[in-house]
VEXBA-308656 format. One record per residue (C-alpha): residue number from 1; residue in one letter; x negated, z, y negated. Coordinates in steps of 0.25 Angstrom, whole numbers. Layout:
N
[NUM,A,[X,Z,Y]]
...
***
This chain:
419
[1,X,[44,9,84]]
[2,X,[37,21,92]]
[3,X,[34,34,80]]
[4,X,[19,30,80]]
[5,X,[18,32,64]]
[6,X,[21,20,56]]
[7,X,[9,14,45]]
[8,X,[16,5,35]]
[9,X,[6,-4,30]]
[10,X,[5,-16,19]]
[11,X,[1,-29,27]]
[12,X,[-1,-38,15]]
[13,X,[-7,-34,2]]
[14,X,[2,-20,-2]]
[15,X,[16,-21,-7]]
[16,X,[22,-27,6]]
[17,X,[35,-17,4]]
[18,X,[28,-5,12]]
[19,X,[35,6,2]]
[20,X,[50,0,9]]
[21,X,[45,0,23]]
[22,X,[39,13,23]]
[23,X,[51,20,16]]
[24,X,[60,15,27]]
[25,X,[52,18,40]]
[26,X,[49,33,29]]
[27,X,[64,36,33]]
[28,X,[63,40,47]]
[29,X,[48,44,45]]
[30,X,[44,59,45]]
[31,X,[31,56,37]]
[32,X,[25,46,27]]
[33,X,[12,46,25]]
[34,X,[2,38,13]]
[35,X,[-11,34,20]]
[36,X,[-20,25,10]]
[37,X,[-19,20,-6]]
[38,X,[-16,26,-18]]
[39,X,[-5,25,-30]]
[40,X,[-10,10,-31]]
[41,X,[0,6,-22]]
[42,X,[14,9,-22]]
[43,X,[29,5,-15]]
[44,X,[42,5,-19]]
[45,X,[53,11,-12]]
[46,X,[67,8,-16]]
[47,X,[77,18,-12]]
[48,X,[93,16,-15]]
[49,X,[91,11,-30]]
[50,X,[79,19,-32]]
[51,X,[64,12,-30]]
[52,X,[53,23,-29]]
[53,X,[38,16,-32]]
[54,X,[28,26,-24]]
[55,X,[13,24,-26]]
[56,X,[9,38,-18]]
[57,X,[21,45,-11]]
[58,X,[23,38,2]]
[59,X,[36,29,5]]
[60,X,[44,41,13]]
[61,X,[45,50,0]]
[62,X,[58,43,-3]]
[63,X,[65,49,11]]
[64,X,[58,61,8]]
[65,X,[48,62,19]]
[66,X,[35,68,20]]
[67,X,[25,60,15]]
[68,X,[11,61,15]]
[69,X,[-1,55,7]]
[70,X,[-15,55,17]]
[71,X,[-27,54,13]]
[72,X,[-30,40,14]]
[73,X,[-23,39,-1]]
[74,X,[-30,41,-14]]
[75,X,[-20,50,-23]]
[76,X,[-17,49,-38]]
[77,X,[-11,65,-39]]
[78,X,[-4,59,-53]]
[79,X,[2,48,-46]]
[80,X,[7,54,-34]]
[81,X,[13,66,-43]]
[82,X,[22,57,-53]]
[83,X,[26,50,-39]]
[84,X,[32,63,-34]]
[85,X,[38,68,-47]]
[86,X,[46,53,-46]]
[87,X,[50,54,-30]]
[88,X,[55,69,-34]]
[89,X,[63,64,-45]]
[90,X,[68,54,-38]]
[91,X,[73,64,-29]]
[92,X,[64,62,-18]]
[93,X,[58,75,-7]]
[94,X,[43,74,-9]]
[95,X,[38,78,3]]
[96,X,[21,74,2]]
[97,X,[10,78,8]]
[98,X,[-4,74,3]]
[99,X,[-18,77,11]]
[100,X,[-27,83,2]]
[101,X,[-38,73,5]]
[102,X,[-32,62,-2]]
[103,X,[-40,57,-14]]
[104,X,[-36,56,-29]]
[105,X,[-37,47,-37]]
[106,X,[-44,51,-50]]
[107,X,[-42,48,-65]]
[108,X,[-58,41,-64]]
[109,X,[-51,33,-52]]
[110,X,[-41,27,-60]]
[111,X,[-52,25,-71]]
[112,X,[-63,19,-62]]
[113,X,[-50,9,-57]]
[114,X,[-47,3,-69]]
[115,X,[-62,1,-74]]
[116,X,[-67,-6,-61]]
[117,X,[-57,-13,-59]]
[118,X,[-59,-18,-75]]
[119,X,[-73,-21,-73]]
[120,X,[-70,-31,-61]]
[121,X,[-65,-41,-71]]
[122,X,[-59,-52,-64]]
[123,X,[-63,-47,-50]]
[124,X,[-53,-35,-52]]
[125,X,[-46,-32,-39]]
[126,X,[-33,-28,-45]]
[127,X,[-33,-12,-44]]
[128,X,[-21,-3,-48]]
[129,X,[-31,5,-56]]
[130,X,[-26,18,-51]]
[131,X,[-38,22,-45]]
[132,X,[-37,22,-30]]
[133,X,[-49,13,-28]]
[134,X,[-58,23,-36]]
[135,X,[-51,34,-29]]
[136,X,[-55,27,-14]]
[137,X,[-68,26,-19]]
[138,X,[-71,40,-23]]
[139,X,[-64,44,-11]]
[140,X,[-73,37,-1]]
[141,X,[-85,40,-9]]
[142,X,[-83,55,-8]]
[143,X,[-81,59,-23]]
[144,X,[-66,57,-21]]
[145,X,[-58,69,-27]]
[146,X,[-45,74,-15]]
[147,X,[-32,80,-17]]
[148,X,[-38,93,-10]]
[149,X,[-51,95,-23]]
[150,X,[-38,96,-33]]
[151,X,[-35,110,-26]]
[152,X,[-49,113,-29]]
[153,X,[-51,115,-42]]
[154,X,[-66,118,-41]]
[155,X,[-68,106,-31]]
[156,X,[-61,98,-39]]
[157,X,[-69,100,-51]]
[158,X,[-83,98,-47]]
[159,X,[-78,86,-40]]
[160,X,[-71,80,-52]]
[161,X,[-83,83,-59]]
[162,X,[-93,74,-51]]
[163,X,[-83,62,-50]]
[164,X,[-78,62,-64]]
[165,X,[-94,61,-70]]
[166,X,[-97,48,-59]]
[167,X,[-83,42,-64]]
[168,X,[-87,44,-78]]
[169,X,[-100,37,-75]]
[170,X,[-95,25,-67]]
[171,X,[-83,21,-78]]
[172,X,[-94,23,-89]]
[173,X,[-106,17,-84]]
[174,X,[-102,8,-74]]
[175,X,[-88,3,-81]]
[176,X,[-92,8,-95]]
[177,X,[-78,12,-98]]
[178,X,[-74,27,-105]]
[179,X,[-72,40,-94]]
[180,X,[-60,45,-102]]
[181,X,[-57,55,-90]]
[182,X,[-56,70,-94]]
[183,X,[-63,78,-83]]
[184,X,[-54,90,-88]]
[185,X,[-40,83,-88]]
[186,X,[-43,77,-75]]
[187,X,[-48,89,-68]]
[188,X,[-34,97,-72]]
[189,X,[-26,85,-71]]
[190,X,[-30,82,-55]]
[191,X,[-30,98,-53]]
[192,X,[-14,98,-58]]
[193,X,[-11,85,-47]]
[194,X,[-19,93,-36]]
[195,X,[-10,108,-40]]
[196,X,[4,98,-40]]
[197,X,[-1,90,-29]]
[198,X,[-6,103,-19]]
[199,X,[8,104,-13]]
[200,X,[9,92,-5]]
[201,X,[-7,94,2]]
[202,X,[-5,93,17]]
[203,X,[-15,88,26]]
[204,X,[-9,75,30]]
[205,X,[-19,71,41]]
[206,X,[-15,85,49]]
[207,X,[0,84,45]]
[208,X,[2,70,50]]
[209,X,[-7,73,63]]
[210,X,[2,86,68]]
[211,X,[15,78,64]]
[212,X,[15,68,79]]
[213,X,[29,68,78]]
[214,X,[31,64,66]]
[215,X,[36,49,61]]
[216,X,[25,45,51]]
[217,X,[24,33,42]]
[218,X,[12,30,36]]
[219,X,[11,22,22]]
[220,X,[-1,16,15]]
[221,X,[-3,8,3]]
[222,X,[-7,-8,-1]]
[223,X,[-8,-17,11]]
[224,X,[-20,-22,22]]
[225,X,[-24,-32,13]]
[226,X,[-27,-20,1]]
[227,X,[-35,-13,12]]
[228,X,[-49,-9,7]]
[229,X,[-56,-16,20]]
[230,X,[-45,-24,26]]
[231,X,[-41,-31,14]]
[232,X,[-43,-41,2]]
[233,X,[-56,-35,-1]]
[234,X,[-59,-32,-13]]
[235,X,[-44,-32,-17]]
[236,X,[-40,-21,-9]]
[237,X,[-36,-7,-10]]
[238,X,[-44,6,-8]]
[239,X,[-40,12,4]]
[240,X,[-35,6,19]]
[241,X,[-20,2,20]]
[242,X,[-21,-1,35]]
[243,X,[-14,5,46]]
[244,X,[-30,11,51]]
[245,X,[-28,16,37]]
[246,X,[-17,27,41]]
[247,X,[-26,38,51]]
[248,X,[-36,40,39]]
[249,X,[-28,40,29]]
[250,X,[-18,48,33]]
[251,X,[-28,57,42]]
[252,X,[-23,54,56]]
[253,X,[-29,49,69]]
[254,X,[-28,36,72]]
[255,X,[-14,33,80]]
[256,X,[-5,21,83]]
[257,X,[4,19,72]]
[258,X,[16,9,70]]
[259,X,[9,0,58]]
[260,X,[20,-8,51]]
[261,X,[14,-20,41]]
[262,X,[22,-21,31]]
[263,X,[23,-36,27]]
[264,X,[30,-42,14]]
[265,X,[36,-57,18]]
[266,X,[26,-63,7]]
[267,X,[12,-58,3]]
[268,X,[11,-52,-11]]
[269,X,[-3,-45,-16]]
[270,X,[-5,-36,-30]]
[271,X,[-19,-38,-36]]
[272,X,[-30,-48,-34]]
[273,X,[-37,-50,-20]]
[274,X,[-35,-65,-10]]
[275,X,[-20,-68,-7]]
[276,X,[-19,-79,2]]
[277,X,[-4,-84,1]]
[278,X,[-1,-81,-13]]
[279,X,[8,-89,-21]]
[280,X,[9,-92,-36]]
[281,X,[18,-97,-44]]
[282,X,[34,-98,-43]]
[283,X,[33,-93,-30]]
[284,X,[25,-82,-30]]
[285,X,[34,-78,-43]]
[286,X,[45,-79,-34]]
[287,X,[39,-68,-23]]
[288,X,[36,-58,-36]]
[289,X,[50,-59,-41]]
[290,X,[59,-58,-29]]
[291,X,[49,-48,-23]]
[292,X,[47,-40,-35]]
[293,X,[31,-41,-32]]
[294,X,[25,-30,-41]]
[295,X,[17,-19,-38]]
[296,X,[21,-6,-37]]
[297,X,[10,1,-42]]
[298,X,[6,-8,-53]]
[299,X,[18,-18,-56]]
[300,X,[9,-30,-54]]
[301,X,[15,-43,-49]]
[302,X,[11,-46,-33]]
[303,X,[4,-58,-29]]
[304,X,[13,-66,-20]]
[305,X,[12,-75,-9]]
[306,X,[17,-79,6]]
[307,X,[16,-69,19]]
[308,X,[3,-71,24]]
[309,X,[2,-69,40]]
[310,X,[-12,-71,40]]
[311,X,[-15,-58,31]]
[312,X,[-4,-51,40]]
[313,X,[-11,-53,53]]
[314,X,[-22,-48,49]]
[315,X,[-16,-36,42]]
[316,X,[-9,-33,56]]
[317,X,[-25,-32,60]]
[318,X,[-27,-21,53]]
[319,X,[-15,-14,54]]
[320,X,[-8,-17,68]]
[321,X,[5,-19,64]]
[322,X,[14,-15,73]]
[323,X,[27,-21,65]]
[324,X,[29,-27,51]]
[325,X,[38,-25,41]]
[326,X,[42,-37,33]]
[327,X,[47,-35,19]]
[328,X,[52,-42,9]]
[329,X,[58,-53,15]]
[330,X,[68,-55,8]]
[331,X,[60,-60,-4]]
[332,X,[57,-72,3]]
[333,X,[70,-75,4]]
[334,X,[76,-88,-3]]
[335,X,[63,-96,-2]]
[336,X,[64,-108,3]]
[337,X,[50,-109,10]]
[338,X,[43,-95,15]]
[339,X,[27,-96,21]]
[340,X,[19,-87,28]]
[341,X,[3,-88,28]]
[342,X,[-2,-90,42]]
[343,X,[-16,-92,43]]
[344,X,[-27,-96,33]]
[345,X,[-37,-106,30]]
[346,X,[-50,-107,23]]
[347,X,[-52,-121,18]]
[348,X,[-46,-125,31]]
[349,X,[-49,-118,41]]
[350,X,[-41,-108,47]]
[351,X,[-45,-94,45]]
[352,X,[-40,-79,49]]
[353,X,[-38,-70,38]]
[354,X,[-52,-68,29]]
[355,X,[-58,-54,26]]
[356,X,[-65,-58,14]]
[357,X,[-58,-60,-1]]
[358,X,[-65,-73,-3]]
[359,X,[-60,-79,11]]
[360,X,[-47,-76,10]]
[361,X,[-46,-80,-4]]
[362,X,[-51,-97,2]]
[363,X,[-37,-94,11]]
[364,X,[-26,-103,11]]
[365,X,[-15,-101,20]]
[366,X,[-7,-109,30]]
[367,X,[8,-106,28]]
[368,X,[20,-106,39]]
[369,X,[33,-110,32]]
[370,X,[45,-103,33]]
[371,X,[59,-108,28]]
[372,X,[65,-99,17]]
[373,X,[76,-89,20]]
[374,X,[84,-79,14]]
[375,X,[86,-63,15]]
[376,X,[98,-56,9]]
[377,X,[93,-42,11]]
[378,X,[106,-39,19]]
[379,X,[100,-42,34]]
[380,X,[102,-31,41]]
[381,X,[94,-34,53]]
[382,X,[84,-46,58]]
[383,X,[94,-55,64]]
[384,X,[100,-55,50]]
[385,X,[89,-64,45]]
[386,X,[88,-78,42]]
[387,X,[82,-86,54]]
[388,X,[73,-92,44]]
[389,X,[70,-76,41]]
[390,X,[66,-73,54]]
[391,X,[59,-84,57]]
[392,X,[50,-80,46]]
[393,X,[49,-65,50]]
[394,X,[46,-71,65]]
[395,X,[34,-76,61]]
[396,X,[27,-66,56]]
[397,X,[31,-58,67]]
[398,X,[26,-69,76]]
[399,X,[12,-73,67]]
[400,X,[9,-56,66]]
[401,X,[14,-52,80]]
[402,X,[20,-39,75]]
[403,X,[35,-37,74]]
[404,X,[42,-37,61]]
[405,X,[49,-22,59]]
[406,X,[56,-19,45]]
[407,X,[60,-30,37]]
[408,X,[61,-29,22]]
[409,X,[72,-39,17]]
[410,X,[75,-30,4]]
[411,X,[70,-19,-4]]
[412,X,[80,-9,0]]
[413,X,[80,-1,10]]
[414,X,[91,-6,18]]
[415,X,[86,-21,17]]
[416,X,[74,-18,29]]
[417,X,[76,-24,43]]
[418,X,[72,-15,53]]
[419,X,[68,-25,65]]
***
């Protein structure tokens, strides 16, 4: 692979074992850099014995290199903090950069979160609460409050003034709940996170732009099917995971980059929102256990179904994979029968993947069977597999047309196949 940088980028719905992939490519990387999302997503990456969950920091932390939040990602300044207090601890070299431009998310975010999301009833989209929605929203309607204005403390105060009054309006009259914020406390408590947080400023679009030489991996958050334009709409995220995604958010012009889709063997989803291959019952139990399908950020148990090559190809639309890396494969292991989704049909007739919620929810998916195989998590290479295993990996190499390059067959490190 030439030293384009490198986009690691969900293919499925978030969750696909990004925090892994980009840990282990982070090793030989100079930087690491967060391009989209919030603190309601988050990896985990297990190192020795040790796990470290990670909501904020990106993935390279835990080799110590520099990392980078752009400012494509809204930041909750509390969070972010309690997450470098816990890598220091832990004995880790924090080295971070944040562009003053990014957004925070605000105490009224979280608030105006919860109460909208309570006033949909049983239309709710399945939010984590923490406020990035609210946040993107004040953001791109010019009343967003930046990392920069907590240096500020004039600026900061007549701007917190205007917003906090129209918040207060909207949760009382609109949603008729109680505005229980204290303008006082949150004005000092926001001008403490920007004294603490001052340190790691760095213009990260100009940085990134001089450093040509430099190997660089790019992270983001969710998957292309939580992508607020792209994806399951309405039961999407805030902001736009997808490889396009990267130059904005992380202020750079428009280059080639090496895109990797990172791809779980199955399909699992958190929240509400269309999910055509899903399963229920004993085997869908059986994905939740042996997987461990719970979220990071929230604990919640994943919705769990077959790969679905149909959603895959049209994520590699979007994104222009340039390879895949395949994890957890070795979940599937010791089933008897394995399927992959490869096309469609609306009461019939064969259809490409739909655009609209209410279409893709009419879906039913033809399955190709697979014969079962098992995976010990000792292969060292791709010729140690199974035939049966291969055959399986072939296929979606063959259906996507885009080479298979890491493969996941464990959660440590050492169980990745590099192909």
């Amino acid at each position: 692979m030439n030293n384009n940088p490198k986009v690691i980028v969900g293919a499925q719905f978030g969750d696909e074992g990004k925090g892994k992939i980009t840990d282990l490519l982070a090793e030989k990387a100079d930087y690491v850099v967060r391009y989209q999302g919030g603190n309601n997503a988050g990896h985990t990456i297990k190192v020795g014995e040790t796990e470290f969950k990670l909501h904020l920091l990106p993935s390279g932390v835990v080799h110590g290199k520099e990392c980078f939040i752009g400012n494509g990602v809204v930041l909750d300044p509390e969070v972010l903090l309690q997450e470098i207090n816990y890598a220091k601890e832990n004995g880790l070299d924090v080295q971070l950069s944040i562009d003053p431009l990014v957004n925070i998310i605000m105490p009224y975010h979280k608030l105006l979160d919860g109460v909208s999301e309570s006033a949909l009833n049983d239309k709710s989209i399945g939010t984590t609460k923490k406020g990035i929605g609210p946040a993107y929203e004040d953001k791109f309607g010019r009343r967003g409050i930046r990392l920069i204005d907590l240096l500020d403390r004039v600026a900061f105060k007549e701007k917190l003034t205007d917003v906090f009054q129209l918040k207060k309006k909207i949760v009382e009259k609109v949603y008729g709940k109680a505005f229980l914020l204290n303008f006082d406390k949150v004005y000092s408590e926001y001008l403490e996170y920007g004294s603490q947080l001052q340190k790691y400023l760095t213009d990260v679009s100009r940085k990134l732009s001089k450093e040509k030489q430099k190997s660089i991996i790019f992270e983001g958050a969710q998957g292309t099917f939580l992508d607020i334009t792209y994806g399951t709409y309405p039961y999407v995220t805030s902001s736009h995971p997808i490889s396009g995604s990267v130059f904005l958010g992380a202020g750079i012009a428009p280059q080639e980059l090496n895109t990797i889709g990172i791809v779980k063997a199955y399909t699992t989803r958190v929240g509400e929102g269309p999910f055509v291959t899903e399963l229920y019952g004993k085997l869908a139990d059986y994905f939740v256990d042996k997987g461990k399908e719970f979220g990071t950020t929230t604990g919640r148990k994943r919705r769990c179904g077959w790969l679905d090559l149909v959603m895959l190809r049209y994520a590699h639309r979007l994104n222009g994979f340039t390879s895949l890396a395949v994890t957890k494969l070795d979940v599937l292991s010791g089933l008897d029968e394995i399927k992959v989704a490869i096309d469609y049909q609306i009461e019939g007739t064969e259809t490409s993947y739909p655009l609209t919620c209410s279409s893709l929810e009419k879906c039913e998916p033809v399955y190709k069977s697979f014969a079962g195989f098992a995976v010990s998590g000792n292969e060292k290479s791709y010729d140690d597999l199974e035939e049966k295993a291969k055959v399986y990996l072939d296929f979606i190499q063959e259906y996507l047309d885009v080479p298979i390059s890491i493969l996941s067959i464990g959660p440590d490190r050492n169980q990745t196949i590099f192909l």
